[in-house]
N, C-alpha and C positions, 0 to 999 in steps of 0.2 A: 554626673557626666553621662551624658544618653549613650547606649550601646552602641558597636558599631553596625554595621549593614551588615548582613550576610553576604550580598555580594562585593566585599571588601576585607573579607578575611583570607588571606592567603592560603588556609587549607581548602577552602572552599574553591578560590582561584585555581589553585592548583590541582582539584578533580576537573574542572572545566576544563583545563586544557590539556589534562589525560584525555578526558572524551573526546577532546577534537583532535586529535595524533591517534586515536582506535580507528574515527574513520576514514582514517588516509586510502587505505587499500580500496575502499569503496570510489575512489575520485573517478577510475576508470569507465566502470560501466554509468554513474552521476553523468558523467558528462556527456556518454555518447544517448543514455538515454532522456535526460532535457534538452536535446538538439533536435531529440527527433519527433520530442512531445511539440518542441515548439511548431516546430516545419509541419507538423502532423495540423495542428490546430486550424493553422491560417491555408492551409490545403483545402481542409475540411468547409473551407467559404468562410472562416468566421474574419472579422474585420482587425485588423495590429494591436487598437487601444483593449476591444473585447478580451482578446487573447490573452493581454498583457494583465487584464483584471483580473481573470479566472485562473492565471498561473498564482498569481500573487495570495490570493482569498481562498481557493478551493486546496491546491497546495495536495492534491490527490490525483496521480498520474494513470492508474489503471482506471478509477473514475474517470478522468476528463476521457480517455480515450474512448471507454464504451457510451458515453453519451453522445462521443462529437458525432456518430451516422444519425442518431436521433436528432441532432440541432440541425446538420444539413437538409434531413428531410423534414423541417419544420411539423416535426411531431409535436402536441400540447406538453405542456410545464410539468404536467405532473404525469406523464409518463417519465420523461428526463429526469426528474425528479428523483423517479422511484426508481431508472437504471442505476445515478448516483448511489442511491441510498444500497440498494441490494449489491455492489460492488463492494463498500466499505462495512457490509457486515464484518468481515473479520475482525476489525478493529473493535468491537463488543470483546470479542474472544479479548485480545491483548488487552485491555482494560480490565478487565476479571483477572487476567494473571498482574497485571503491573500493582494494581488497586492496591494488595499487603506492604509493599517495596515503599510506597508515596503517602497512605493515608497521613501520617506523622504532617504531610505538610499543608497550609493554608489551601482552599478553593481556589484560591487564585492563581494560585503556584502550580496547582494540578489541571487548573486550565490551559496556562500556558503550555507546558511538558504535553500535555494533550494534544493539542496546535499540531506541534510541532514534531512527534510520532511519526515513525515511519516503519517499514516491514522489516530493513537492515540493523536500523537502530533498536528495534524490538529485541530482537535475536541477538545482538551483541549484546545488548544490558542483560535477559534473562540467560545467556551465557554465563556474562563474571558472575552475577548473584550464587548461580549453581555452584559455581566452584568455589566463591569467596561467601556466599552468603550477606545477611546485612552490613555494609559498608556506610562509613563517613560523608555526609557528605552525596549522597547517590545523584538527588536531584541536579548537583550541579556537572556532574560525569555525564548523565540524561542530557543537560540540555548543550552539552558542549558538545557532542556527537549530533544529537537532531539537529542544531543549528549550524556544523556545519554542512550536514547536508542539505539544511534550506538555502543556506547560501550559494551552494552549489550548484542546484536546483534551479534556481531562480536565476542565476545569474545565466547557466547555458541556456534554461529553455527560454529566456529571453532573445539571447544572441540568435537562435534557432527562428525565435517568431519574427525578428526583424529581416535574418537572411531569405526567410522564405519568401517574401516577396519580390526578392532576387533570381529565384528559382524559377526555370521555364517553368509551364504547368504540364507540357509534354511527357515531362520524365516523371509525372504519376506518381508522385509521392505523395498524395494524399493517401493512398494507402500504405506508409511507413508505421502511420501509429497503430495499423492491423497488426504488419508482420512484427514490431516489437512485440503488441499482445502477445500474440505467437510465440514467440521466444522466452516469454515469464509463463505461459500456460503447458508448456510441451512437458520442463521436467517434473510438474505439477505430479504428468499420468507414469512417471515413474513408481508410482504408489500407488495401492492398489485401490483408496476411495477418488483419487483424483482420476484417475481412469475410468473406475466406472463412472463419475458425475461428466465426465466428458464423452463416455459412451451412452449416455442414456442423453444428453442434451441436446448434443447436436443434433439427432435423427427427429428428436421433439422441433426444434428450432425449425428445421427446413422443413415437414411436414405442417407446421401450424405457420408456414412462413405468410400466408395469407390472411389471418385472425389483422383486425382493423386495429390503429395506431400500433402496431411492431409489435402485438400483445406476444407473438409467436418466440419471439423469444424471452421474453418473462416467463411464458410457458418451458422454455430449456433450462433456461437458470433455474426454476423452483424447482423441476423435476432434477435436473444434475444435480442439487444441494440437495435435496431427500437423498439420492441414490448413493453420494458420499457419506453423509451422515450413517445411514444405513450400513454403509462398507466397512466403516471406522468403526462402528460400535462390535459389529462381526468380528472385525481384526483384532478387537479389545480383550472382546471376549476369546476368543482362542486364542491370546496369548496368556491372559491369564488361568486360563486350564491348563495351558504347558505347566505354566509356572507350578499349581498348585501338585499338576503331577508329578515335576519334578521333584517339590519339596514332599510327597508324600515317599518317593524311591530315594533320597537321602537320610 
């Protein structure tokens, strides 16, 4: 008698739809922000069907947004390219943390969980692990959470790309999907490397604002991710000399 599926075993079932009731709480900001990815997109000059591709395939919201002034101003492929790519470095990072959690299962399986990764769902899955450790069953907790934020996802920033072309063009919201950026990079500098990678960027950015295809801000971003990196390793180490002092005066 062949086994049955994995995904037809009820404890299995039943992490999947734990994951998708953890990301309930998330529905709020999901929503308001693929409404405003979409509006942002077809603002940006790009055409409905376009839009609707890149929501769908790319499925990366701080990427699509730092690209979309590079696609209005018909910069080459492989500048855009390369904004994508140095946006979604962190996702390297959560891969290295996730990697111990997943190896157990099939390429195939860690492709898709892959996919479908997000910054919310990162953080809520290396949450329980920390408190529960290796659990039952993980990947399908994983993909009940990612999925449904893809859903989510996709379903507003669609409604969003079709409303916009209902949108005067007056009321300027092609610059909504700046001020969201805005709004995920502020309490970034809450901390002391995300502050300085955003004090050392911006001043790079607008002095090299002239450097040919947009190079001027590649120049911000590589200099604000040194000057982070740099901050973090600082902050590392001086916690852990607290630390060792501490445990030398106990």
């Amino acid at each position: 008698m062949p086994a049955t599926p994995f995904y037809r075993d009820p404890a299995w079932l039943l992490e999947l739809r734990r994951g998708v009731r953890a990301s309930f709480p998330a529905t709020p900001g999901l929503v308001a922000w693929g409404l405003v990815m979409g509006v942002a997109m077809v603002k940006s000059g790009l055409a409905v069907p376009w839009a609707i591709v890149i929501s769908l395939l790319v499925y990366a919201g701080s990427a699509q947004l730092a690209v979309l002034p590079l696609i209005a101003a018909a910069q080459p492929f492989w500048i855009i390219a390369l904004a994508a790519f140095v946006t979604n470095l962190r996702f390297m990072i959560y891969s290295v943390s996730l990697r111990r959690w997943f190896e157990v299962y099939s390429r195939r399986r860690r492709a898709v969980l892959g996919y479908f990764t997000g910054d919310f769902t990162f953080a809520m899955f290396m949450e329980r692990v920390a408190r529960e450790g290796e659990f039952a069953h993980r990947d399908a907790w994983f993909l009940g959470a990612c999925g449904y934020n893809w859903v989510m996802w996709q379903v507003t920033s669609i409604v969003g790309i079709l409303a916009a072309t209902a949108i005067p063009g007056e009321w300027g919201l092609q610059f909504a999907g700046t001020l969201a950026l805005l709004a995920l990079a502020v309490p970034l500098c809450l901390e002391w490397p995300g502050l300085a990678g955003a004090a050392v960027a911006a001043p790079i950015a607008v002095l090299a604002r002239d450097l040919p295809f947009g190079l001027g801000l590649f120049a911000g971003i590589i200099a604000g991710i040194a000057a982070a990196v740099a901050v973090d390793a600082l902050v590392a180490r001086r916690k852990a000399a607290a630390q060792r002092a501490g445990d030398q005066l106990s």
